[in-house]
C-alpha positions as CSV (number, residue, x, y, z in Angstrom):
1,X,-0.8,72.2,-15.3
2,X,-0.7,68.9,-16.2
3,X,2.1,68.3,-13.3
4,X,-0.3,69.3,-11.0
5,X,-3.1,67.3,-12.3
6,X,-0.7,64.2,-11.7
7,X,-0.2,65.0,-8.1
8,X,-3.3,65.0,-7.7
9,X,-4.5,61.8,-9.2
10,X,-1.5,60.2,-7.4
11,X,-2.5,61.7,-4.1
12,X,-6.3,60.6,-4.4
13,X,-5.1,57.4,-5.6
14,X,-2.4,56.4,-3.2
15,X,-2.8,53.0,-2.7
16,X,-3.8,52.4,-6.3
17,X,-0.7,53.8,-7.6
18,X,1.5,52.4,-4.6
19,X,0.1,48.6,-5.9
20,X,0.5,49.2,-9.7
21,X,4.1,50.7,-8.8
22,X,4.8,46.9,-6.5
23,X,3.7,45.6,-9.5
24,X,5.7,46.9,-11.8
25,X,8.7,46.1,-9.7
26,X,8.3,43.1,-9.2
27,X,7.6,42.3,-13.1
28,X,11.0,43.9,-13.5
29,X,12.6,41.6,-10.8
30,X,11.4,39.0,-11.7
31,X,12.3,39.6,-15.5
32,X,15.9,40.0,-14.6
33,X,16.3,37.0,-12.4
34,X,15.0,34.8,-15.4
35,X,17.4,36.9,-17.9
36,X,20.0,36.6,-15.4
37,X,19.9,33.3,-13.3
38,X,17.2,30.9,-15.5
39,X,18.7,32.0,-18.8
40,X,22.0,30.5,-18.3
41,X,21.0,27.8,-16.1
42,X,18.9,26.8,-19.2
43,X,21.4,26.7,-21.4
44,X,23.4,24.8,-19.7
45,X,21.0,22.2,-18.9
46,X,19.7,21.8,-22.5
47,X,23.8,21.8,-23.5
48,X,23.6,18.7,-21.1
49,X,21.1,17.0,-22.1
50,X,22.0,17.5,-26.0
51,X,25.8,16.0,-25.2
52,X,23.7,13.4,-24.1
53,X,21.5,12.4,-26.4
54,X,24.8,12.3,-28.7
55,X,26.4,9.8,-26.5
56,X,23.5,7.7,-26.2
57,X,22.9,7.9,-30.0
58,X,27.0,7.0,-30.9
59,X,26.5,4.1,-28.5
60,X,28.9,5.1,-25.8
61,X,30.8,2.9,-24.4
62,X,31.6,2.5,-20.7
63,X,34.1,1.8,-19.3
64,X,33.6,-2.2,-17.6
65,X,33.9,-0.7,-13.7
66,X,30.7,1.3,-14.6
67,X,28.9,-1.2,-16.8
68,X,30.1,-3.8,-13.8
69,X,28.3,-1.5,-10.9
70,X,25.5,-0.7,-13.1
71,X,25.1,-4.8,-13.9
72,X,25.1,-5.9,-9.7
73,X,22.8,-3.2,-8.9
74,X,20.3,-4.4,-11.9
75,X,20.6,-7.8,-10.6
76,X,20.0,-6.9,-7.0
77,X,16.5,-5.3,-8.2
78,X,15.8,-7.7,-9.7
79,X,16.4,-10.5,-7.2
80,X,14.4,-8.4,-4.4
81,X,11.6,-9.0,-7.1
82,X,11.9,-12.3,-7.0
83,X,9.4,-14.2,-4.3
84,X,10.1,-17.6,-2.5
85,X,7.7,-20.1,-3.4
86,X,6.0,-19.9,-0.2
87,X,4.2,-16.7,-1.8
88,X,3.1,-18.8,-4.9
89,X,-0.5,-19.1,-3.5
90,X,-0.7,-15.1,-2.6
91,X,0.3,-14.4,-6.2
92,X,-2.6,-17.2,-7.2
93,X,-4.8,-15.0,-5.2
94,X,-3.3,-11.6,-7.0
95,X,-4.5,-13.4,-10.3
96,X,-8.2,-14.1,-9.0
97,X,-8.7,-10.9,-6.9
98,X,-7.0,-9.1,-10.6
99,X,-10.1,-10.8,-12.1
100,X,-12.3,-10.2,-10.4
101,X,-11.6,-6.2,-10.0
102,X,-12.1,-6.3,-14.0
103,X,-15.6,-8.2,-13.9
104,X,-14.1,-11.1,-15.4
105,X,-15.0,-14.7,-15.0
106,X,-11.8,-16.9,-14.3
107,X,-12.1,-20.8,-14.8
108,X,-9.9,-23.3,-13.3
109,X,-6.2,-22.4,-13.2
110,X,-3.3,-25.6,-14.2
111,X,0.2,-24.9,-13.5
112,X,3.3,-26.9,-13.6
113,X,6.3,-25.8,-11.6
114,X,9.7,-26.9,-13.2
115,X,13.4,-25.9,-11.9
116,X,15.8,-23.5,-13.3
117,X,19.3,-24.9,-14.6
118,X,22.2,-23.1,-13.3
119,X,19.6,-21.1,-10.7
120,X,17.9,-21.6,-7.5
121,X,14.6,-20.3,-9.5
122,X,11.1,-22.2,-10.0
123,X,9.5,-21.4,-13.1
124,X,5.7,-21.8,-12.8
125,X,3.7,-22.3,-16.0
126,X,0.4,-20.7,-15.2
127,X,-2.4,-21.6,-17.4
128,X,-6.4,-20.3,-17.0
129,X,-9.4,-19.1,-18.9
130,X,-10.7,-15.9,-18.4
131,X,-14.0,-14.5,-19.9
132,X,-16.0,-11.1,-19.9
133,X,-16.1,-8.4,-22.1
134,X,-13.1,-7.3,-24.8
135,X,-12.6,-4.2,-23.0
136,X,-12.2,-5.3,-18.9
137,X,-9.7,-8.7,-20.8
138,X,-7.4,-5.4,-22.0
139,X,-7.6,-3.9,-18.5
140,X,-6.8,-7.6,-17.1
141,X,-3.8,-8.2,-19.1
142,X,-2.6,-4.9,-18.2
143,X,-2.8,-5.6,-14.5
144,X,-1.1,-8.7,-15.1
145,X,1.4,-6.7,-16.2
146,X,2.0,-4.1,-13.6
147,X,2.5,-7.2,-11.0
148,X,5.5,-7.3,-8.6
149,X,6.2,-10.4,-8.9
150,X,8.0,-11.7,-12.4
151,X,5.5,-12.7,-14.5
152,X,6.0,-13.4,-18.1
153,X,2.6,-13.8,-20.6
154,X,3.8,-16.3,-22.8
155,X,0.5,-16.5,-24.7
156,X,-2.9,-15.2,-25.0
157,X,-5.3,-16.7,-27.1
158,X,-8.9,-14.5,-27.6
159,X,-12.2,-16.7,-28.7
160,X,-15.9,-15.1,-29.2
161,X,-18.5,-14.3,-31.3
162,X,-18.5,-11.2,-33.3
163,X,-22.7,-10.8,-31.8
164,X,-21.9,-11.1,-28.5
165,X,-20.2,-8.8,-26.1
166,X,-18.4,-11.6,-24.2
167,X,-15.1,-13.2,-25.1
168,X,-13.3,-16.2,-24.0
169,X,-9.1,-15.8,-23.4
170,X,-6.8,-18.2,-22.3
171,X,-3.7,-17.0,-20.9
172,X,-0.8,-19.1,-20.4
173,X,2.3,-17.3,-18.4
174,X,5.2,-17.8,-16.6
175,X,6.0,-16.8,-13.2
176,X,9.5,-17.2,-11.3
177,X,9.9,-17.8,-7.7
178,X,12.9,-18.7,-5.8
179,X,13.1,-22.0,-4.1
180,X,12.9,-22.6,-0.3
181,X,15.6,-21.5,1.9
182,X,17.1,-19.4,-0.5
């Protein structure tokens, strides 16, 4: 009786059952292909990264090839970061258009360029007010940041009254560009 009621549920339901039966299969396929393939793939990853994490904690050392390829190909990213001073005027501009993009006011900027001992580098000491409100002065030292170019903040000094939502800063940094012909 109640093998007969099945077949008949199952015949006025065939697609319905044919789905739910897909369904199921796939559930089970996909269950053994992440009990079978992901599982250990996992584990060895996270085996990995944990032998890692220990020889970063210990300190390891390398040996000098590896610490000597690592070191040239640090330096080469960081010379293609370094401009000539023919851009010094764009990166000016960078500064004032950064400025401006935060709704800050930007006075007049001074800067002093003075040569790098032992390097074909010009070290420009940048130095400008900026004023608007607390907020847009974060957001402006934070695209300061996120330049190209290698700009160090070497000092930031925040004036203003408590009463009023305007603040003066003046911003004194340091920006390196290679010299001419180099």
């Amino acid at each position: 009786m109640k093998l007969t009621m099945l077949r008949q549920i199952i015949n006025s339901r065939r697609n319905s059952f044919i789905a739910i039966s897909v369904l199921i299969l796939i559930n089970f396929g996909l269950y053994f292909y992440s009990f079978a393939y992901l599982g250990p793939r996992l584990a060895s990853l996270e085996k990995k990264w944990s032998e890692k994490r220990v020889l970063a904690a210990e300190g390891a050392v390398l040996d000098e090839a590896a610490i000597f390829r690592q070191g040239t190909t640090d330096l080469a990213a960081l010379r293609t970061r370094i401009y000539p001073k023919k851009d010094f005027t764009r990166f000016i501009g960078e500064i004032f258009e950064t400025a401006t993009n935060n709704t800050l006011k930007i006075g007049s900027i001074t800067y002093k360029p003075q040569p790098v001992k032992g390097e074909d580098l010009l070290a420009y000491s940048i130095g400008f007010n900026v004023s608007g409100k607390y907020a847009a002065i974060k957001s402006f030292i934070a695209d300061i940041e996120r330049l190209r170019e290698i700009a160090v903040i070497d000092n930031i000094s925040l004036s203003g009254k408590t009463t009023e939502e305007s603040i003066e800063m003046k911003l004194q940094l340091t920006a390196y560009f290679r010299m001419e012909g180099q």
